[in-house]
C-alpha positions as CSV (number, residue, x, y, z in Angstrom):
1,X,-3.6,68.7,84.2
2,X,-5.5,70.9,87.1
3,X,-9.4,69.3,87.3
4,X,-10.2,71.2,90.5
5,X,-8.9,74.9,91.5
6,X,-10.3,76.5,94.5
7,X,-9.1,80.0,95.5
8,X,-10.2,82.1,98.0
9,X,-12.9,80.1,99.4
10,X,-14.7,80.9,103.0
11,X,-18.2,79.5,103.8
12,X,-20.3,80.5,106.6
13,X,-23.8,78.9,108.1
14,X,-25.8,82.1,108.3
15,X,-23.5,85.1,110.1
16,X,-21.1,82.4,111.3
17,X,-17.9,81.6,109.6
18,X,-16.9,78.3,109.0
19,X,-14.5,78.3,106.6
20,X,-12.2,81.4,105.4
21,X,-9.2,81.6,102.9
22,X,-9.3,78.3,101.8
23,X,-6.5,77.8,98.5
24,X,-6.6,74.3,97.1
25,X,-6.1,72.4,93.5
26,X,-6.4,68.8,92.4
27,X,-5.2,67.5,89.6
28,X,-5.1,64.4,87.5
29,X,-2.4,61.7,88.1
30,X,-2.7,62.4,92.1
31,X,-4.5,60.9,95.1
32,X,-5.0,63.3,97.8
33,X,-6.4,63.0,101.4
34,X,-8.4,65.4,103.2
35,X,-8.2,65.7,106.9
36,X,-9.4,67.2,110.0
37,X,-10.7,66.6,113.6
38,X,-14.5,66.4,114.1
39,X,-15.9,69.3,113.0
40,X,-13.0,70.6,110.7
41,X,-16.1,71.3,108.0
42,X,-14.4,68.4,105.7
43,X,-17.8,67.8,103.6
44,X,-18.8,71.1,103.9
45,X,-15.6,72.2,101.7
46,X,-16.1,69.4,99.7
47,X,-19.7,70.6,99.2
48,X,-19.0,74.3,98.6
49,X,-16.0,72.6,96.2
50,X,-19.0,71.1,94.2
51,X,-21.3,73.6,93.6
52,X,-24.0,71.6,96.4
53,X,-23.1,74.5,98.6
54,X,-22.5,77.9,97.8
55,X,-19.6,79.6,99.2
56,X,-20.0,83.4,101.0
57,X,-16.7,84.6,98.6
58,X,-13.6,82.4,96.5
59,X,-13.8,80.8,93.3
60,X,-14.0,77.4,92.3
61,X,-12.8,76.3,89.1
62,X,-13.6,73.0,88.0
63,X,-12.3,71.9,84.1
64,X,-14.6,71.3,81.3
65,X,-12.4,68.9,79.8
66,X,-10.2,66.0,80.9
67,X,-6.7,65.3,79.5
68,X,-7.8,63.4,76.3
69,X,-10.2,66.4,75.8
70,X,-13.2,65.3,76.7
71,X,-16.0,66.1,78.6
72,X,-14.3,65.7,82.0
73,X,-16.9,63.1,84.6
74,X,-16.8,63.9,88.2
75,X,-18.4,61.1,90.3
76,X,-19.0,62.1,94.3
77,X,-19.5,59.5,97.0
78,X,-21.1,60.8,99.9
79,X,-20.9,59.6,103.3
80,X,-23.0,56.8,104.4
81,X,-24.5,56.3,101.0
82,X,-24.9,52.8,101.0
83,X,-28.4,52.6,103.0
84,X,-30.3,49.7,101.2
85,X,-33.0,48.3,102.7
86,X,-33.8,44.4,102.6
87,X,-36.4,45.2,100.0
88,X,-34.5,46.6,97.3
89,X,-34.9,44.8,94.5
90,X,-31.5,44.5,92.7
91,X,-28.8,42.5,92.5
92,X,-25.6,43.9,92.8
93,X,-24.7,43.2,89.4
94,X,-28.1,45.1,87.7
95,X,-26.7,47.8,90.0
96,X,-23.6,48.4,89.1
97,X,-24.6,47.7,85.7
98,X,-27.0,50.8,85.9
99,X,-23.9,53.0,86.5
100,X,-22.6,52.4,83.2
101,X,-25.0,53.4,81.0
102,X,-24.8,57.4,81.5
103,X,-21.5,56.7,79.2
104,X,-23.6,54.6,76.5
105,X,-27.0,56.3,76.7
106,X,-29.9,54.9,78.8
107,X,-31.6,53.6,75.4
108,X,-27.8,52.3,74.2
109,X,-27.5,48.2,74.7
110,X,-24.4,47.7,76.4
111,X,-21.5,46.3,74.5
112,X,-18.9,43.6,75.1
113,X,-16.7,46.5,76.7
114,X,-18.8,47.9,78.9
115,X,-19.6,43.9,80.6
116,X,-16.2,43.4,80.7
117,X,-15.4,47.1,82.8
118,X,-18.6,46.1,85.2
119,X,-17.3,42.9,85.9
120,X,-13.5,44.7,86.4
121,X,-15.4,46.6,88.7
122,X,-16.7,44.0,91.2
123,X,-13.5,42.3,91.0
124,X,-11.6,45.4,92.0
125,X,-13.5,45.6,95.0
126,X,-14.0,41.9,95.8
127,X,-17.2,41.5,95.2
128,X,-17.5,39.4,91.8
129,X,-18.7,36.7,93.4
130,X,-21.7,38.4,95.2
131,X,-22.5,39.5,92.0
132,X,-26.1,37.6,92.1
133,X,-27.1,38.6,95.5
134,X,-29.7,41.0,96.4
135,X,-28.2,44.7,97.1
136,X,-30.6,44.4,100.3
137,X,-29.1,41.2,101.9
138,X,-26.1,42.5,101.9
139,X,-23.9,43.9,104.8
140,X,-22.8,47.3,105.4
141,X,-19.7,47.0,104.1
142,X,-20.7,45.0,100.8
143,X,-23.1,47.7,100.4
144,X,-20.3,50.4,100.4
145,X,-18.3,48.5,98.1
146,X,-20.7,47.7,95.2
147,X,-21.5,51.5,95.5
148,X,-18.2,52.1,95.1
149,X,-18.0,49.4,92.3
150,X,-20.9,51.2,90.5
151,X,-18.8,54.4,91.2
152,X,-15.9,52.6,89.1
153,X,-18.3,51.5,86.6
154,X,-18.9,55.1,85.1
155,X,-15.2,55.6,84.9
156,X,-15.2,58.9,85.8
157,X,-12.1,61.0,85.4
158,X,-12.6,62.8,88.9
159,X,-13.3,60.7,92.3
160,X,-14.4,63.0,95.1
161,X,-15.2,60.7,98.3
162,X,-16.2,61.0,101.6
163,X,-15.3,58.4,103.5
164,X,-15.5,55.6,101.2
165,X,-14.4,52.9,103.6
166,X,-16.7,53.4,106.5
167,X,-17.9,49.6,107.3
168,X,-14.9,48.1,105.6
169,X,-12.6,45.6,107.4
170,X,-8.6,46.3,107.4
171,X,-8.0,44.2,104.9
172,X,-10.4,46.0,102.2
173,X,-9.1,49.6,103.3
174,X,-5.7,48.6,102.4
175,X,-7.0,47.0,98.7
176,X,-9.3,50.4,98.3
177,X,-6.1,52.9,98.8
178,X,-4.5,51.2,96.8
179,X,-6.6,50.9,94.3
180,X,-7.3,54.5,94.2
181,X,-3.7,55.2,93.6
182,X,-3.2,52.5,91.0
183,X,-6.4,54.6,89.1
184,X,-4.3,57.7,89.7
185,X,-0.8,56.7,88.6
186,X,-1.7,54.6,86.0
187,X,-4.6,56.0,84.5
188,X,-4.3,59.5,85.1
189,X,-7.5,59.9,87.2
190,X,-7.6,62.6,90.1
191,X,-8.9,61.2,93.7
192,X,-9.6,63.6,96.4
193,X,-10.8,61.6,99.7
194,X,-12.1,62.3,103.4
195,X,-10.7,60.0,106.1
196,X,-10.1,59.7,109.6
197,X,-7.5,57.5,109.6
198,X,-4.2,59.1,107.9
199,X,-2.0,56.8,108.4
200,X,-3.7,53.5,107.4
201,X,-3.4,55.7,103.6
202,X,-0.2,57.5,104.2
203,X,1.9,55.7,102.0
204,X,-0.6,55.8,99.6
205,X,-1.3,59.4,98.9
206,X,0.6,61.9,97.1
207,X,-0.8,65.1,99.2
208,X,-2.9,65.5,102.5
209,X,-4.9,69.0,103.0
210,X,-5.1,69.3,106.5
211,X,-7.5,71.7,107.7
212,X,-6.8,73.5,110.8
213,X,-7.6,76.5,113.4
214,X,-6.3,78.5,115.8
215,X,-8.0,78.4,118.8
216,X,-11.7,79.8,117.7
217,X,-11.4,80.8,113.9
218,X,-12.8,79.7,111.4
219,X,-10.5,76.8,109.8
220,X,-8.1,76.8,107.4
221,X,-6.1,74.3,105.3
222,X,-2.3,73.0,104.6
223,X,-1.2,70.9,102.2
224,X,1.0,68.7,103.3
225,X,3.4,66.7,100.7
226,X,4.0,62.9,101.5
227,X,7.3,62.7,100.3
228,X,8.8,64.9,102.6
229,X,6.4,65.9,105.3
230,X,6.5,69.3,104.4
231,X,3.2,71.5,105.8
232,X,2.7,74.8,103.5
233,X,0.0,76.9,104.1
234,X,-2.5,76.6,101.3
């Protein structure tokens, strides 16, 4: 099912073009990368995807409903969200408890199912057992991961992320991809993802959008299929 359509799409700062032309759909079932050198305007598409920015002309269509015909839930990670300070006051178990209950209600007590998703949260991204620690105390790359457990807790249908594994060692990108793709095979959600580093994902993704330009226009974007390294101009 198509969550995301974007048709048409160019975004300029001011007078200056930064993005023209750009064609691009997600849908659910499908883990797709987003690429680009520095400066290739990756958040910014993401942004004007979203509705945080507006676009100059194009149309974004996002779906009202997911596949079981519900209210679809987008959840977006920005970059560089996990910035804690030593202060804060919860532990990372109260806070990825807290991103359950926009699904029950924030008056709702939470039921046996929704403990048993948190804790399959922290477990998915290894942090169970840091479960009692203060979200302050924490390094950088704990914080990005019991934000993106919290992200998992809400069980969104739609995961739009901007570099999710900034901080994280080799070992926890490689459990993260495929993570993302085990939520996208197997449970139907749709992930669309910045990151610099292609090939450490490669063989996870189904699609990479590649944006591009030639020489000093604005850029533009091809989707590129995994399973056959085929680039089409999107």
């Amino acid at each position: 099912m198509r969550y995301i359509t974007v048709d048409n799409l160019s975004f300029y700062y001011d007078k200056e073009p930064v993005l023209e032309h750009i064609h691009y759909f997600l849908d659910s079932g499908e883990f797709v990368t987003l690429t680009g050198e520095n400066g290739a305007a990756k958040t910014t598409l993401i942004k004007a995807s979203l509705g945080i920015l507006r676009p100059r002309v194009g149309k974004v269509e996002i779906s009202k409903t997911n596949r079981a015909g519900k209210k679809l839930r987008l959840a977006y990670l920005p970059q560089q969200i996990a910035s804690f300070n030593a202060g804060f006051p919860s532990t990372v178990y109260e806070f990825v408890k807290s991103g359950r209950y926009p699904r029950r209600g924030w008056f709702r007590k939470l039921n046996s199912h929704d403990e048993e998703h948190i804790k399959v949260s922290l477990e998915a991204v290894g942090m169970w057992e840091h479960r009692k620690k203060r979200i302050g105390s924490l390094s950088g790359g704990q914080k990005q991961r019991a934000v993106i457990a919290r992200m998992f807790a809400s069980d969104p249908d739609v995961f739009v992320l901007d570099e999710p594994t900034a901080g994280m060692d080799a070992g926890s990108k490689d459990e993260f991809y495929r993570l993302m793709h085990h939520s996208a095979h197997q449970h139907g959600k749709a992930v669309l993802m910045i990151t610099h580093d292609p090939e450490e994902v490669k063989k996870y993704a189904d699609r990479n959008i590649h944006l591009v330009r030639d020489q000093d226009s604005p850029w533009r974007c091809f989707n590129i299929h995994e399973n056959d390294g085929e680039a089409k101009h999107a």
